[in-house]
ChimeraX commands (.cxc) that place a marker at each C-alpha (Angstrom):
marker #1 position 56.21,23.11,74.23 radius 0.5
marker #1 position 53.73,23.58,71.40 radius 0.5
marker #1 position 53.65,21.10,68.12 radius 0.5
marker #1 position 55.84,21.35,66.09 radius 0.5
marker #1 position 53.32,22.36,62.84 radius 0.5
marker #1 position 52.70,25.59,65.71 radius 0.5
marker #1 position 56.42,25.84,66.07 radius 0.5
marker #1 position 57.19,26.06,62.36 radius 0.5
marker #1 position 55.50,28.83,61.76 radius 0.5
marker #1 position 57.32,31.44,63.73 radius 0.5
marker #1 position 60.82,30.34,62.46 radius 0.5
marker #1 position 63.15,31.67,59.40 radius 0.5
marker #1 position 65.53,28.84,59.27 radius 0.5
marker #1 position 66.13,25.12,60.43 radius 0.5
marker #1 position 68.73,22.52,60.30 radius 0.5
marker #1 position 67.48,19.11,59.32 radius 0.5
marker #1 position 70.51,16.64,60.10 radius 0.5
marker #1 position 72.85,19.04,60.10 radius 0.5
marker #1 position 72.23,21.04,57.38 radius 0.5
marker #1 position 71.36,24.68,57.25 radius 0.5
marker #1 position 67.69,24.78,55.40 radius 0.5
marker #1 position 66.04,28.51,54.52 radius 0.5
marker #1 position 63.82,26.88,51.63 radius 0.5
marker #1 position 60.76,25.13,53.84 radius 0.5
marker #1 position 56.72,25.73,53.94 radius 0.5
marker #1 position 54.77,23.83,56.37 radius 0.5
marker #1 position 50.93,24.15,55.51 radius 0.5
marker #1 position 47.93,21.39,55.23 radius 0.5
marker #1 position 49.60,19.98,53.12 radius 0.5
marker #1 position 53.05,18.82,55.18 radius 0.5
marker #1 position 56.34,20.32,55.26 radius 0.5
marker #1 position 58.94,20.19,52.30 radius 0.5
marker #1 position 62.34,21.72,52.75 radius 0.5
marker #1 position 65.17,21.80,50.44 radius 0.5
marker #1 position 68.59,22.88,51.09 radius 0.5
marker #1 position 71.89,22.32,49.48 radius 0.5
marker #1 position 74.40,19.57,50.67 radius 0.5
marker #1 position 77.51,21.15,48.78 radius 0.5
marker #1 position 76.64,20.65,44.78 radius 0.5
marker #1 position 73.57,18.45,46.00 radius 0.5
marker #1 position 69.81,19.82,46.51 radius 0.5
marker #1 position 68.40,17.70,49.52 radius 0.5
marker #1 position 64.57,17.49,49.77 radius 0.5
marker #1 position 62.34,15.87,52.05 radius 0.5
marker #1 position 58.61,16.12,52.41 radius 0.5
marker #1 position 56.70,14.75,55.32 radius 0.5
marker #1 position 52.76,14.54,55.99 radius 0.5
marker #1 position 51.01,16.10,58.50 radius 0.5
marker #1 position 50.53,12.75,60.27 radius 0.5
marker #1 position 54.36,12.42,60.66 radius 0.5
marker #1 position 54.33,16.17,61.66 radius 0.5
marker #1 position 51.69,15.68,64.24 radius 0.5
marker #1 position 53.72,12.46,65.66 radius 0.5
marker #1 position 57.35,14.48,65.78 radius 0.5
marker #1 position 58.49,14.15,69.36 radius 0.5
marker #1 position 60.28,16.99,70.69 radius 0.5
marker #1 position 64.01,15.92,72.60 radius 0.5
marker #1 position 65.00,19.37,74.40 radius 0.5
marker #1 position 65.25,22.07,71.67 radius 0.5
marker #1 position 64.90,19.26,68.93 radius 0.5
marker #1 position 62.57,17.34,67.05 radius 0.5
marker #1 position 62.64,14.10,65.98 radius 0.5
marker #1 position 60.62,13.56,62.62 radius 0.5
marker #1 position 60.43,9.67,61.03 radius 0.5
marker #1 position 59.41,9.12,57.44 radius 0.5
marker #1 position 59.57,5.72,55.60 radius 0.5
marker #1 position 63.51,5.69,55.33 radius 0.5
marker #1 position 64.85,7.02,58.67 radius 0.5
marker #1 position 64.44,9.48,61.74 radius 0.5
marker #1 position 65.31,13.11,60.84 radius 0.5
marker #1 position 66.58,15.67,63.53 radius 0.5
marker #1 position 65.29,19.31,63.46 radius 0.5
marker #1 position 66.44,22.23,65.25 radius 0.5
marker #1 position 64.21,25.53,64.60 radius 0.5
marker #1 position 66.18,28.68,64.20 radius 0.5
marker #1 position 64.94,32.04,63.93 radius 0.5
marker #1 position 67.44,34.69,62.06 radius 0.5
marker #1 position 68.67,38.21,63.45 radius 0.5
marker #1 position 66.71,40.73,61.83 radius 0.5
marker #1 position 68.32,44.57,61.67 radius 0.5
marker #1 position 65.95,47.19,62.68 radius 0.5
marker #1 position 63.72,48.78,60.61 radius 0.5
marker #1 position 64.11,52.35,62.12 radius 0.5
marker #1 position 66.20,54.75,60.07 radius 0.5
marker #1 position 66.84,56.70,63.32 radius 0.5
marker #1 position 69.10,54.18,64.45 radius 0.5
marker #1 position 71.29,54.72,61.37 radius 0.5
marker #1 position 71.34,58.31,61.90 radius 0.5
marker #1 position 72.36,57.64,65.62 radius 0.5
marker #1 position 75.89,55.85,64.37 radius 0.5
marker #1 position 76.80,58.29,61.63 radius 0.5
marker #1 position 79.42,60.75,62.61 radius 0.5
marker #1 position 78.86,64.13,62.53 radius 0.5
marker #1 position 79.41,66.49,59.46 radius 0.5
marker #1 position 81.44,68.72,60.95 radius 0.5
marker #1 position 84.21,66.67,61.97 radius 0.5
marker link #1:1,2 radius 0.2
marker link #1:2,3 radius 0.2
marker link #1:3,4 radius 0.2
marker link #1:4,5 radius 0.2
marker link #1:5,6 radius 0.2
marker link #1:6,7 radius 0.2
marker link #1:7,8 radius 0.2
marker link #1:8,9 radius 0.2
marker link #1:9,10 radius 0.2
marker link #1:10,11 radius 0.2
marker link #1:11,12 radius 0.2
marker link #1:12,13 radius 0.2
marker link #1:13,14 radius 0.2
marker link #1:14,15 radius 0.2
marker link #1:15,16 radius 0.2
marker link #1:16,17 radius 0.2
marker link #1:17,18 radius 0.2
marker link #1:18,19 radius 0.2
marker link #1:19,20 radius 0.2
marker link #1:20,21 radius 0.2
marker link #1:21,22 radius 0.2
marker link #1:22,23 radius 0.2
marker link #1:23,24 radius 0.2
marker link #1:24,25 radius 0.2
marker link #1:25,26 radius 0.2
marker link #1:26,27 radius 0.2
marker link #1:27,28 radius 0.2
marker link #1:28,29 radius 0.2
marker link #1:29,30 radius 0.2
marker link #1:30,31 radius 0.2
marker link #1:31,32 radius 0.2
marker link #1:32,33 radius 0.2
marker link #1:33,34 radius 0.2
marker link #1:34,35 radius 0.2
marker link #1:35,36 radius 0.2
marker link #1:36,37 radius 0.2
marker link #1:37,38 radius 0.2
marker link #1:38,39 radius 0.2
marker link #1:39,40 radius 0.2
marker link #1:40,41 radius 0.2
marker link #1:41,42 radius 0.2
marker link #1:42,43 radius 0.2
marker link #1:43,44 radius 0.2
marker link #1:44,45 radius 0.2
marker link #1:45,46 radius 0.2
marker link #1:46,47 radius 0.2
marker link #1:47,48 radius 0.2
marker link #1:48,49 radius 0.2
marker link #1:49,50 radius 0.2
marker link #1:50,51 radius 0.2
marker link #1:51,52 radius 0.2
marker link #1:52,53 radius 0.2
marker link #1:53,54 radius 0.2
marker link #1:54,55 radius 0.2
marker link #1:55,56 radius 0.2
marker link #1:56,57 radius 0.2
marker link #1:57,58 radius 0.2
marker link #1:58,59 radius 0.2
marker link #1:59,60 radius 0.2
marker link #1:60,61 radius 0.2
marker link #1:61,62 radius 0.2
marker link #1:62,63 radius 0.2
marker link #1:63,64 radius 0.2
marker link #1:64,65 radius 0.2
marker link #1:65,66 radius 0.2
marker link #1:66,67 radius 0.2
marker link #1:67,68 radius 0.2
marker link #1:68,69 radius 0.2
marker link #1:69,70 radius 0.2
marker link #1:70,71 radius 0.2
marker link #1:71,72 radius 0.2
marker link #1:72,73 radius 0.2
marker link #1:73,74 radius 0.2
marker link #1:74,75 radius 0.2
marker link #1:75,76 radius 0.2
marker link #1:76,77 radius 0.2
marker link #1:77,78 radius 0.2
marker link #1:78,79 radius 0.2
marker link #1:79,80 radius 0.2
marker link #1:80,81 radius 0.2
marker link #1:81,82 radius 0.2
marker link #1:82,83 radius 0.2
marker link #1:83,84 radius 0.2
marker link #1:84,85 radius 0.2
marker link #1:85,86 radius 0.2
marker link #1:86,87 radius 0.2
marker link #1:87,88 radius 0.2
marker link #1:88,89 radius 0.2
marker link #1:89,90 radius 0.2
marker link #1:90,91 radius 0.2
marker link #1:91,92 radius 0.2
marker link #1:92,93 radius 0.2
marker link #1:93,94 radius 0.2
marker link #1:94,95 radius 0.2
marker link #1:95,96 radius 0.2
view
């Protein structure tokens, strides 16, 4: 399984505890992600030391910062195709 700083960086989406986040960069710097929690924004920011040390538990990762371990599960989203021919191929004929 590559790191997770490798990992990050061919997915759309993750959850961190739970939650459904869109709004994350992971770069030199670390990874910050924000995400609302009903009326709440949520943000956490970790380093790339406590990237580097995330252990991976089957399709998760397990991230610690100074107040708790955070579960993440990388998602990647369904993309439509980018063909117009496939739109053409479920439009019904004029004649009918």
């Amino acid at each position: 399984m590559p790191p997770l700083a490798t990992a990050l960086q061919t997915c759309d989406m993750l959850l961190i505890d739970g939650l459904h986040a869109f709004e994350f960069t992971c770069d030199t710097s670390g990874l910050t992600i924000e995400c609302m929690d009903g009326r709440q924004l949520r943000r956490w920011s970790f380093t790339p030391e406590q990237i580097a040390a995330a252990r991976a538990e089957g399709n998760d990762w397990l991230l610690d910062d100074a107040q708790a371990e955070h579960r993440l599960v990388l998602m990647s989203a369904f993309r439509a195709p980018e063909d117009d021919e496939d739109e053409a191929d479920l439009q019904e004929p004029a004649d009918r």
